[in-house]
mmCIF file of the N, C-alpha and C atoms, coordinates in Angstrom:
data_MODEL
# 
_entry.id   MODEL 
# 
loop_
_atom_site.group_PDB 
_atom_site.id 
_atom_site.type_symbol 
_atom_site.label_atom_id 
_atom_site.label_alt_id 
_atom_site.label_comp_id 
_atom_site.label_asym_id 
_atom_site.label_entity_id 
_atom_site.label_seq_id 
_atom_site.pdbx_PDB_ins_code 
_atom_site.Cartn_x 
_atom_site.Cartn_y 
_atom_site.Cartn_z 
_atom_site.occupancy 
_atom_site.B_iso_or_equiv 
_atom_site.pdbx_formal_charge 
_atom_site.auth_seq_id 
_atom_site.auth_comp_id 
_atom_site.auth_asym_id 
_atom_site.auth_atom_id 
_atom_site.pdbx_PDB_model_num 
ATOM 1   N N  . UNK A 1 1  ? 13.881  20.260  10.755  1.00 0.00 ? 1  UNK A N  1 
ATOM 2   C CA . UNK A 1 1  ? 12.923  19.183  10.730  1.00 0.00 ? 1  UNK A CA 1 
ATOM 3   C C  . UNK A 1 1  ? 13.444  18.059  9.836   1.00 0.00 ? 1  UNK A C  1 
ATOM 4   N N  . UNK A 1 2  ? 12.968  17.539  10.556  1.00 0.00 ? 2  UNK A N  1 
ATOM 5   C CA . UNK A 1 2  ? 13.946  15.558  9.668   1.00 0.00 ? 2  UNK A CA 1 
ATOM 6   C C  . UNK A 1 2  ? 12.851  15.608  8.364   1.00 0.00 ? 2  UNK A C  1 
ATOM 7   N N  . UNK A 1 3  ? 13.659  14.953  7.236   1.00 0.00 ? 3  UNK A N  1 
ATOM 8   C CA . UNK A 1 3  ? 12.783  14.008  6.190   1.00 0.00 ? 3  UNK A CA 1 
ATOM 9   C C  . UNK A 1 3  ? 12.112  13.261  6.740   1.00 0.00 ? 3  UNK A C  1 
ATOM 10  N N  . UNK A 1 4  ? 10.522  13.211  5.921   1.00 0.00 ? 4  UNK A N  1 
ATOM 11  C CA . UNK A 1 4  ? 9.259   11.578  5.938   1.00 0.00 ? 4  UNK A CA 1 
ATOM 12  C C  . UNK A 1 4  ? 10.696  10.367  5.432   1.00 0.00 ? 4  UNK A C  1 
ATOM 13  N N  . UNK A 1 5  ? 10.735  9.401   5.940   1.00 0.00 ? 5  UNK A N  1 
ATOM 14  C CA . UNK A 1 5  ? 11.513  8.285   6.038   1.00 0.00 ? 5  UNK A CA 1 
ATOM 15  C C  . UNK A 1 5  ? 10.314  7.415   4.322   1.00 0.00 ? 5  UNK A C  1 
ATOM 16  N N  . UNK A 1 6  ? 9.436   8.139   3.996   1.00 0.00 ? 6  UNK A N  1 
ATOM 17  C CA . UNK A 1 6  ? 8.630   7.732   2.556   1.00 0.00 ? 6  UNK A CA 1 
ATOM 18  C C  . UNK A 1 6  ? 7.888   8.635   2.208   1.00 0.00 ? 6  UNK A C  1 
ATOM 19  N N  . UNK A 1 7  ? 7.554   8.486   0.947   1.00 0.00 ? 7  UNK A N  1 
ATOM 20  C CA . UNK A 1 7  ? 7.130   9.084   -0.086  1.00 0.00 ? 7  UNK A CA 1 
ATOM 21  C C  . UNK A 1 7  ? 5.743   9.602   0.067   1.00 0.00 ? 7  UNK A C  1 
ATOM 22  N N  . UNK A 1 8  ? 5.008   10.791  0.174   1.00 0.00 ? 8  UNK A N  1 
ATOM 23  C CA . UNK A 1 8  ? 3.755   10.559  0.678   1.00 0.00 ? 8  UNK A CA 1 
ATOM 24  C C  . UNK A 1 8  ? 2.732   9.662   -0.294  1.00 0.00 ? 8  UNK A C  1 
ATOM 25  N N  . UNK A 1 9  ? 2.869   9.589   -1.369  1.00 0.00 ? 9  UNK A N  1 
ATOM 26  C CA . UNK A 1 9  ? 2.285   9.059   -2.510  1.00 0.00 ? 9  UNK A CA 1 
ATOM 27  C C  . UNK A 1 9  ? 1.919   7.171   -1.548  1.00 0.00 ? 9  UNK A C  1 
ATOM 28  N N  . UNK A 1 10 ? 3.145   7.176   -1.111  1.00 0.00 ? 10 UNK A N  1 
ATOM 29  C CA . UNK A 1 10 ? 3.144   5.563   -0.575  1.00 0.00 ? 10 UNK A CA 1 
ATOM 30  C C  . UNK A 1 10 ? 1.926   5.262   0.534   1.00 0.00 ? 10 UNK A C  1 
ATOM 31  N N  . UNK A 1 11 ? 1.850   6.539   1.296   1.00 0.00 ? 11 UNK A N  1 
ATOM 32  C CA . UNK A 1 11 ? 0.944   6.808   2.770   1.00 0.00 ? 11 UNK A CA 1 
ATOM 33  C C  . UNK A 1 11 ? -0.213  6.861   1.656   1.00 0.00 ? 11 UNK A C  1 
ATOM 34  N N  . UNK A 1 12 ? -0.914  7.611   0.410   1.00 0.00 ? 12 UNK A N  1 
ATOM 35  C CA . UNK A 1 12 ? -2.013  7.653   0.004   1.00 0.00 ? 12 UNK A CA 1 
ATOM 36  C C  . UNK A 1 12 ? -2.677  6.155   -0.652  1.00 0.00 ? 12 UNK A C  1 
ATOM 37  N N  . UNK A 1 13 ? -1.219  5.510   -1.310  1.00 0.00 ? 13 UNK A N  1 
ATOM 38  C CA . UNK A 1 13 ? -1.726  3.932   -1.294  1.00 0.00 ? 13 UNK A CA 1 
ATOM 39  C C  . UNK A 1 13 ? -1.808  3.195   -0.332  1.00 0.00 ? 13 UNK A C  1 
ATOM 40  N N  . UNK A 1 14 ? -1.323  2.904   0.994   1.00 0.00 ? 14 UNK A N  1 
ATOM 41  C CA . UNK A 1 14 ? -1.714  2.468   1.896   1.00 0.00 ? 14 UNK A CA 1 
ATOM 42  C C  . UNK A 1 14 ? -3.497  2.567   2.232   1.00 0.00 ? 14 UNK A C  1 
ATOM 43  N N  . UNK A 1 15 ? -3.666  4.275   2.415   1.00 0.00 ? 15 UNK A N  1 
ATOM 44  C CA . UNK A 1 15 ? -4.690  4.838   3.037   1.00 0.00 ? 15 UNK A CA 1 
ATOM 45  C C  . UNK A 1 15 ? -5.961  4.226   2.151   1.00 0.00 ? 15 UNK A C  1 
ATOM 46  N N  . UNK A 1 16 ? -5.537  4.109   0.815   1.00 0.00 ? 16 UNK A N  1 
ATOM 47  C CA . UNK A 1 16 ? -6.801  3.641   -0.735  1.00 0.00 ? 16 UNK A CA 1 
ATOM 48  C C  . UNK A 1 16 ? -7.180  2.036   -0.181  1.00 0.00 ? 16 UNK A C  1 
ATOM 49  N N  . UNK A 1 17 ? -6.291  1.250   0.083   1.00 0.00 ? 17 UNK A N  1 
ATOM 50  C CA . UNK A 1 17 ? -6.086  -0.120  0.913   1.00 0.00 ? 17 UNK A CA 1 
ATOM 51  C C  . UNK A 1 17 ? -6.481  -0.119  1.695   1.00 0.00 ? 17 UNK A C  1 
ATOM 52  N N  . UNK A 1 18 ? -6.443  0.275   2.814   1.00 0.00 ? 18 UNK A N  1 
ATOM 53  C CA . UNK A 1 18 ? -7.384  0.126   3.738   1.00 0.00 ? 18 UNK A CA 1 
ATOM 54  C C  . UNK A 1 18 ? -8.893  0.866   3.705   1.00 0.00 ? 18 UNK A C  1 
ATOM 55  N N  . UNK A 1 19 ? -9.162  1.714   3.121   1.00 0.00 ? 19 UNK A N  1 
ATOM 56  C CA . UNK A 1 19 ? -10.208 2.405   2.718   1.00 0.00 ? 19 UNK A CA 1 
ATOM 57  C C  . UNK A 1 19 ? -11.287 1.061   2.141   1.00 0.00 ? 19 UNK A C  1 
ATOM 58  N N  . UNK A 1 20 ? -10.526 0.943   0.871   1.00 0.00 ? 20 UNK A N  1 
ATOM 59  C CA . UNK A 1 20 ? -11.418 0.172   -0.481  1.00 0.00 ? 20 UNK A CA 1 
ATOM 60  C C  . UNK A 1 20 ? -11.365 -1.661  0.431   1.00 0.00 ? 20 UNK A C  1 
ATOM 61  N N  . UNK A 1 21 ? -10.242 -2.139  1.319   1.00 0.00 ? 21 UNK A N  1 
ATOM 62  C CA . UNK A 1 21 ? -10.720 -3.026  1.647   1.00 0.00 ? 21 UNK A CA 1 
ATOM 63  C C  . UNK A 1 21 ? -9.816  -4.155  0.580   1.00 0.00 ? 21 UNK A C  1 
ATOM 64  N N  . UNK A 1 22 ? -9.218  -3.501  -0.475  1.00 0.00 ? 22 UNK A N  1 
ATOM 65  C CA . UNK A 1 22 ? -8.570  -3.924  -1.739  1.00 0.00 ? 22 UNK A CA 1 
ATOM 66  C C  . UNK A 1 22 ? -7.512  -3.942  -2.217  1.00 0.00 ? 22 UNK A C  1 
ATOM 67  N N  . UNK A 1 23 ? -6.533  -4.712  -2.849  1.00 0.00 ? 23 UNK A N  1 
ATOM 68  C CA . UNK A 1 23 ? -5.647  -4.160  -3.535  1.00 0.00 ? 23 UNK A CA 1 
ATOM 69  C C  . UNK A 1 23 ? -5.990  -3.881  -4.913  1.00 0.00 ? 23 UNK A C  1 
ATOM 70  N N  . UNK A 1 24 ? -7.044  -4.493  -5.316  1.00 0.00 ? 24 UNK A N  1 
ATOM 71  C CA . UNK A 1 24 ? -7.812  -4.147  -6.990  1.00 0.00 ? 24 UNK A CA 1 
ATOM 72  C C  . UNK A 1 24 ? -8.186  -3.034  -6.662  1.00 0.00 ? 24 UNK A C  1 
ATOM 73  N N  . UNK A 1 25 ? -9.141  -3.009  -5.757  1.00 0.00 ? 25 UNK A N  1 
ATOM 74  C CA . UNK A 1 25 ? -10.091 -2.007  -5.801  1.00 0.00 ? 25 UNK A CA 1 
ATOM 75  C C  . UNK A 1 25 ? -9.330  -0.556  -5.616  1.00 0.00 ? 25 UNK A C  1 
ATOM 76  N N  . UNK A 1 26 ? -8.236  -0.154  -4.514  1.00 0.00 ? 26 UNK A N  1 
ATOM 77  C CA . UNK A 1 26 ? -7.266  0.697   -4.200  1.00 0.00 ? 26 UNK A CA 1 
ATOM 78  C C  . UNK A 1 26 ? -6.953  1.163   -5.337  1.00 0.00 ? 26 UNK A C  1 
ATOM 79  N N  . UNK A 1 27 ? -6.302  0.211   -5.995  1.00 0.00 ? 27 UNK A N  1 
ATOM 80  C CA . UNK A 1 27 ? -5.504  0.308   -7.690  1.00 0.00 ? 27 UNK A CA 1 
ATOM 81  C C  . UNK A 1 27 ? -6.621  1.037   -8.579  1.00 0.00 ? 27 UNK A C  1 
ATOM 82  N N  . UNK A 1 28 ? -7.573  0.881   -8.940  1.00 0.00 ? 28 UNK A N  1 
ATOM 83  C CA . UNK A 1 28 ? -8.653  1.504   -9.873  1.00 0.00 ? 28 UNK A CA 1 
ATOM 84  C C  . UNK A 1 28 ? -8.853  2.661   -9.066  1.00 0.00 ? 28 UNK A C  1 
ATOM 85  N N  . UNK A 1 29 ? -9.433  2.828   -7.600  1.00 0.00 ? 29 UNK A N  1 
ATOM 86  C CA . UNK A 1 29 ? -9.547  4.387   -7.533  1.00 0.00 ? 29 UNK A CA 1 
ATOM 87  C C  . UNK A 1 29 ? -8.651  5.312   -7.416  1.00 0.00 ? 29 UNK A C  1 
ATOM 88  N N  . UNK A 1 30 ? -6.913  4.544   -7.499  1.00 0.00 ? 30 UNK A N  1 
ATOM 89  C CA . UNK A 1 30 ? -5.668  6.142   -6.793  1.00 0.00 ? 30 UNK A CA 1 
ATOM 90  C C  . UNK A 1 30 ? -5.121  5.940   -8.780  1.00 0.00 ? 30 UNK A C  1 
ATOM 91  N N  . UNK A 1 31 ? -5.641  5.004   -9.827  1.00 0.00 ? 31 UNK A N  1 
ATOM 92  C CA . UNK A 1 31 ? -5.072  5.123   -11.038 1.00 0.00 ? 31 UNK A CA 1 
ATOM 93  C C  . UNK A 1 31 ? -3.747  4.331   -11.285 1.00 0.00 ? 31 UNK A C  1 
ATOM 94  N N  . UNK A 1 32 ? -3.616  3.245   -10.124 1.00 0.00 ? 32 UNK A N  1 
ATOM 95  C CA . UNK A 1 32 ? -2.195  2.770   -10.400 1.00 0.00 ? 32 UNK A CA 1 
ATOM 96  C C  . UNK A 1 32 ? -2.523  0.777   -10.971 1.00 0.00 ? 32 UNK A C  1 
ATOM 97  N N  . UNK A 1 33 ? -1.430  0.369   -11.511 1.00 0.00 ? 33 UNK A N  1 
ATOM 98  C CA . UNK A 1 33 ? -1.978  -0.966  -11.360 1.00 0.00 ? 33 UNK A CA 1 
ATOM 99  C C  . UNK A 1 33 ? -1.822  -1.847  -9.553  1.00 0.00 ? 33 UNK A C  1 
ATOM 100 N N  . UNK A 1 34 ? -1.874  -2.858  -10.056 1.00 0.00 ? 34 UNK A N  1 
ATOM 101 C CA . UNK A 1 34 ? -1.838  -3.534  -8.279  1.00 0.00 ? 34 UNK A CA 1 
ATOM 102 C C  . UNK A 1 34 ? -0.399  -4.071  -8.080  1.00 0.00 ? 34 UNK A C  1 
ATOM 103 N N  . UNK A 1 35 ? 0.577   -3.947  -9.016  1.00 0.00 ? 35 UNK A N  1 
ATOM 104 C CA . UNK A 1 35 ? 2.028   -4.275  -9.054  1.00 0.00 ? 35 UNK A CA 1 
ATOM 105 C C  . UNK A 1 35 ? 2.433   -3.237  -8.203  1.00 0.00 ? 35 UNK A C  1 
ATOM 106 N N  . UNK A 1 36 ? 2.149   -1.867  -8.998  1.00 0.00 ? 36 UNK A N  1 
ATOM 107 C CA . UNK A 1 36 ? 2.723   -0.630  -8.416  1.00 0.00 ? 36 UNK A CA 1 
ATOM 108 C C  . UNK A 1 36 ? 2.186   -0.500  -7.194  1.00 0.00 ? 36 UNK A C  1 
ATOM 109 N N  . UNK A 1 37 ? 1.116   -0.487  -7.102  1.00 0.00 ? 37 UNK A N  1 
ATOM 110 C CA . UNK A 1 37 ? 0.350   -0.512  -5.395  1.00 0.00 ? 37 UNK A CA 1 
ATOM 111 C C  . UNK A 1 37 ? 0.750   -1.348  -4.720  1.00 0.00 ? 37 UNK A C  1 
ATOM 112 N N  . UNK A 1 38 ? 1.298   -2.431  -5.075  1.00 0.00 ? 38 UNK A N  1 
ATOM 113 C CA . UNK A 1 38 ? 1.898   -3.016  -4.085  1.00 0.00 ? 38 UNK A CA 1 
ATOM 114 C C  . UNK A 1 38 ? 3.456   -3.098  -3.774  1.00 0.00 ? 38 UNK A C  1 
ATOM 115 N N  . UNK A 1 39 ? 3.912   -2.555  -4.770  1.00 0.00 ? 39 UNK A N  1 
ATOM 116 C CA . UNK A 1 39 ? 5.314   -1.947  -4.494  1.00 0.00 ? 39 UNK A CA 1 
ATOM 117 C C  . UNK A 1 39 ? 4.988   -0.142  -3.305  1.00 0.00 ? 39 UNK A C  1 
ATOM 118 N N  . UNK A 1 40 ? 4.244   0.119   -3.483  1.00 0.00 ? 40 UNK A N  1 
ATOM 119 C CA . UNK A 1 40 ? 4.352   1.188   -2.943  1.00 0.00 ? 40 UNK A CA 1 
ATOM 120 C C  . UNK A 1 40 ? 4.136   1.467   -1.086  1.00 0.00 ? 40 UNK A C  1 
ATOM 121 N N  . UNK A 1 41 ? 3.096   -0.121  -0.887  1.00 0.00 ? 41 UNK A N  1 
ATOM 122 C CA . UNK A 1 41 ? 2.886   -0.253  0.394   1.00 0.00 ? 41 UNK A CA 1 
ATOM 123 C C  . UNK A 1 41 ? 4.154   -1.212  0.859   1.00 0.00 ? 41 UNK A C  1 
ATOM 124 N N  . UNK A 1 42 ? 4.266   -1.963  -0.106  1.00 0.00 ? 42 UNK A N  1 
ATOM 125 C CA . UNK A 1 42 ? 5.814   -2.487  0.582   1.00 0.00 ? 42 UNK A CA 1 
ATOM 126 C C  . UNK A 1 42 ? 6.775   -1.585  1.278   1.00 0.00 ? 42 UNK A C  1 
ATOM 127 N N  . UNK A 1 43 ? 7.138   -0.762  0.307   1.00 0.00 ? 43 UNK A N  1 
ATOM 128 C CA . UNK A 1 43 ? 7.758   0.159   0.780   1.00 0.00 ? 43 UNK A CA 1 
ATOM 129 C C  . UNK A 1 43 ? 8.142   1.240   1.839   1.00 0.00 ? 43 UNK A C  1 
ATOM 130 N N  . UNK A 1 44 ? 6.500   1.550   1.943   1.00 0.00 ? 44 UNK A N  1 
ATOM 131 C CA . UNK A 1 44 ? 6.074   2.191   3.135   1.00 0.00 ? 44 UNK A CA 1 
ATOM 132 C C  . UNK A 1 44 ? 6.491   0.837   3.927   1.00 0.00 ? 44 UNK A C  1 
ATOM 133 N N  . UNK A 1 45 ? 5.777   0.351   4.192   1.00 0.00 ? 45 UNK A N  1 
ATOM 134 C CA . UNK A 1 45 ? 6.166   -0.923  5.721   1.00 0.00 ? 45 UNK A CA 1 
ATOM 135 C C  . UNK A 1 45 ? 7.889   -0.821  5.737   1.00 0.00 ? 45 UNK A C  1 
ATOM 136 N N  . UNK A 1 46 ? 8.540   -1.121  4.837   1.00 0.00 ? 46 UNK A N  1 
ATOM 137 C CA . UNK A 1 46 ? 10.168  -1.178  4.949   1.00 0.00 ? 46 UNK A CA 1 
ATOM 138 C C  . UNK A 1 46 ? 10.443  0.110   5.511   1.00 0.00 ? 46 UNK A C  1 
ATOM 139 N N  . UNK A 1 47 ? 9.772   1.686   4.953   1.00 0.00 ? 47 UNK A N  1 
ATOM 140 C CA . UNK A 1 47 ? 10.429  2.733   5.746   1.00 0.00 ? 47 UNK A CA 1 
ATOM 141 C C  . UNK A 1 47 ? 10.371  2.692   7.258   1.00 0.00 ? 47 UNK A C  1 
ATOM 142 N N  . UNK A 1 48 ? 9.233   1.826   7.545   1.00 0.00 ? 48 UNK A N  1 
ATOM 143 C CA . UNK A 1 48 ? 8.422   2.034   8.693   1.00 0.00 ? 48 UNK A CA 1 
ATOM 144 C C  . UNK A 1 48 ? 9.150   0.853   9.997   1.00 0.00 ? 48 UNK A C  1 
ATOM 145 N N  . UNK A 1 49 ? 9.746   0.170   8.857   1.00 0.00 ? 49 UNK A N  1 
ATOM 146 C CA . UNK A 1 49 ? 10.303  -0.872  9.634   1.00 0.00 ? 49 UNK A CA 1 
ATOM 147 C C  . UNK A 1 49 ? 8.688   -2.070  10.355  1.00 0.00 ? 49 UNK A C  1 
ATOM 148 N N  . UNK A 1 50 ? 7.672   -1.785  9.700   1.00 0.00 ? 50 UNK A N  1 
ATOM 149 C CA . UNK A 1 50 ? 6.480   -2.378  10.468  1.00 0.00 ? 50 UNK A CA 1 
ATOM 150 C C  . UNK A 1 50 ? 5.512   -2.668  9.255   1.00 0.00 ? 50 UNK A C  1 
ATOM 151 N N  . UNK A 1 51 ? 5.057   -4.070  9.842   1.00 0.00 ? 51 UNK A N  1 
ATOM 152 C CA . UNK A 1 51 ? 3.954   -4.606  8.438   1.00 0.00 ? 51 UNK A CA 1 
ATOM 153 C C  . UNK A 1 51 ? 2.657   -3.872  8.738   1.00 0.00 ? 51 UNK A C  1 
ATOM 154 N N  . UNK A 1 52 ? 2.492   -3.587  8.077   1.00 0.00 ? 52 UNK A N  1 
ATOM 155 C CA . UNK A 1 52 ? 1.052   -2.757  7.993   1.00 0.00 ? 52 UNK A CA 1 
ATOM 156 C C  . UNK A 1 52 ? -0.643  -3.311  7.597   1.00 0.00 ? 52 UNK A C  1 
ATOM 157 N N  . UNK A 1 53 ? -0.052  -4.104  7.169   1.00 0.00 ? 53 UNK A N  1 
ATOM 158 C CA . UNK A 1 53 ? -1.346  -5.507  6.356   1.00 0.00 ? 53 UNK A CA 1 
ATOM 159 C C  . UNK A 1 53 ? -0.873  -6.742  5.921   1.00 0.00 ? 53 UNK A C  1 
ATOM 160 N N  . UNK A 1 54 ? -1.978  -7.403  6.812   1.00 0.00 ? 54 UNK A N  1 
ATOM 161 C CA . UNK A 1 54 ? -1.383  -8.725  6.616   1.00 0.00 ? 54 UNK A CA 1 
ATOM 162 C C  . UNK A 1 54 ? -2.086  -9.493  4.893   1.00 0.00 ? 54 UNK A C  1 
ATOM 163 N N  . UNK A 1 55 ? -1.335  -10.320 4.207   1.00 0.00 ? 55 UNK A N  1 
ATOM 164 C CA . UNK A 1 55 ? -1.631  -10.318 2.848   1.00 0.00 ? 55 UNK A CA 1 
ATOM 165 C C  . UNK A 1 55 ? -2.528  -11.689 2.931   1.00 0.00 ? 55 UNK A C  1 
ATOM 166 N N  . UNK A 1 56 ? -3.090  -11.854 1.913   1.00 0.00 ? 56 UNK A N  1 
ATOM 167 C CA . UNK A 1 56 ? -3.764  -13.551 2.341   1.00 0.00 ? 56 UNK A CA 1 
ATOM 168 C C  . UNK A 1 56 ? -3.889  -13.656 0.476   1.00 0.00 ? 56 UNK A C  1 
ATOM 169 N N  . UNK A 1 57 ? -3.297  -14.797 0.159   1.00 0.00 ? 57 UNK A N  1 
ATOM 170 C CA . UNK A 1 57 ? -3.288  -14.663 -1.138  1.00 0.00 ? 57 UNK A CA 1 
ATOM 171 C C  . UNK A 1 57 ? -4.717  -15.645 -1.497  1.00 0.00 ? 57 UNK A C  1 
ATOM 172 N N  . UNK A 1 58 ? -5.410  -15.008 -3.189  1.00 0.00 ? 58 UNK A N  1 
ATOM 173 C CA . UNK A 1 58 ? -6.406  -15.268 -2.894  1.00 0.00 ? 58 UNK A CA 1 
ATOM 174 C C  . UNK A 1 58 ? -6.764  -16.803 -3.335  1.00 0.00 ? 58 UNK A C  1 
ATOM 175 N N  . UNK A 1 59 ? -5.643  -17.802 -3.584  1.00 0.00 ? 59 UNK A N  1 
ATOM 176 C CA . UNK A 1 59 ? -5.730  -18.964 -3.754  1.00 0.00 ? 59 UNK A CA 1 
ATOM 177 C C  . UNK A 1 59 ? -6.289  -19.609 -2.352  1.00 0.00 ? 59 UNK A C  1 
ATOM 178 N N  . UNK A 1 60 ? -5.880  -19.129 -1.161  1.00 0.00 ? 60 UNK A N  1 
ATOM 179 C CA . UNK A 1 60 ? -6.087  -19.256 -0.075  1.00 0.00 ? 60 UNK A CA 1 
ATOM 180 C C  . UNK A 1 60 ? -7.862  -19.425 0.551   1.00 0.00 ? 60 UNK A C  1 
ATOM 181 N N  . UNK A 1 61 ? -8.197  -18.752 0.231   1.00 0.00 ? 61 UNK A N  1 
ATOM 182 C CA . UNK A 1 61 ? -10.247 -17.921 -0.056  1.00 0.00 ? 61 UNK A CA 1 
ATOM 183 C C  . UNK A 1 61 ? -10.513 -18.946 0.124   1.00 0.00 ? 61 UNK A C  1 
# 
């Protein structure tokens, strides 16, 4: 059986993100800051070769 191409830790921050709706909110319930959470879904998308969420920065709002 092949290696996950990522980390599962990365699939549980994704999953907190789309859950919470958040990248704050994600970050406070999996215990990480929103740097690391967002290094971690980056990542996932790069294993994945596929964007997974589109970002909207919140200057934008």
């Amino acid at each position: 059986m092949r290696p996950l191409p990522f980390d599962l830790e990365d699939l549980r921050a994704f999953a907190a993100v789309v859950e919470t709706g958040s990248f704050a909110r994600a970050a406070g319930r999996i215990g990480l800051s929103k740097s690391v959470l967002s290094r971690r879904v980056t990542g996932l998308e790069h294993a994945l070769r596929a964007q997974l969420l589109i970002r909207a920065s919140a200057a934008r709002r």
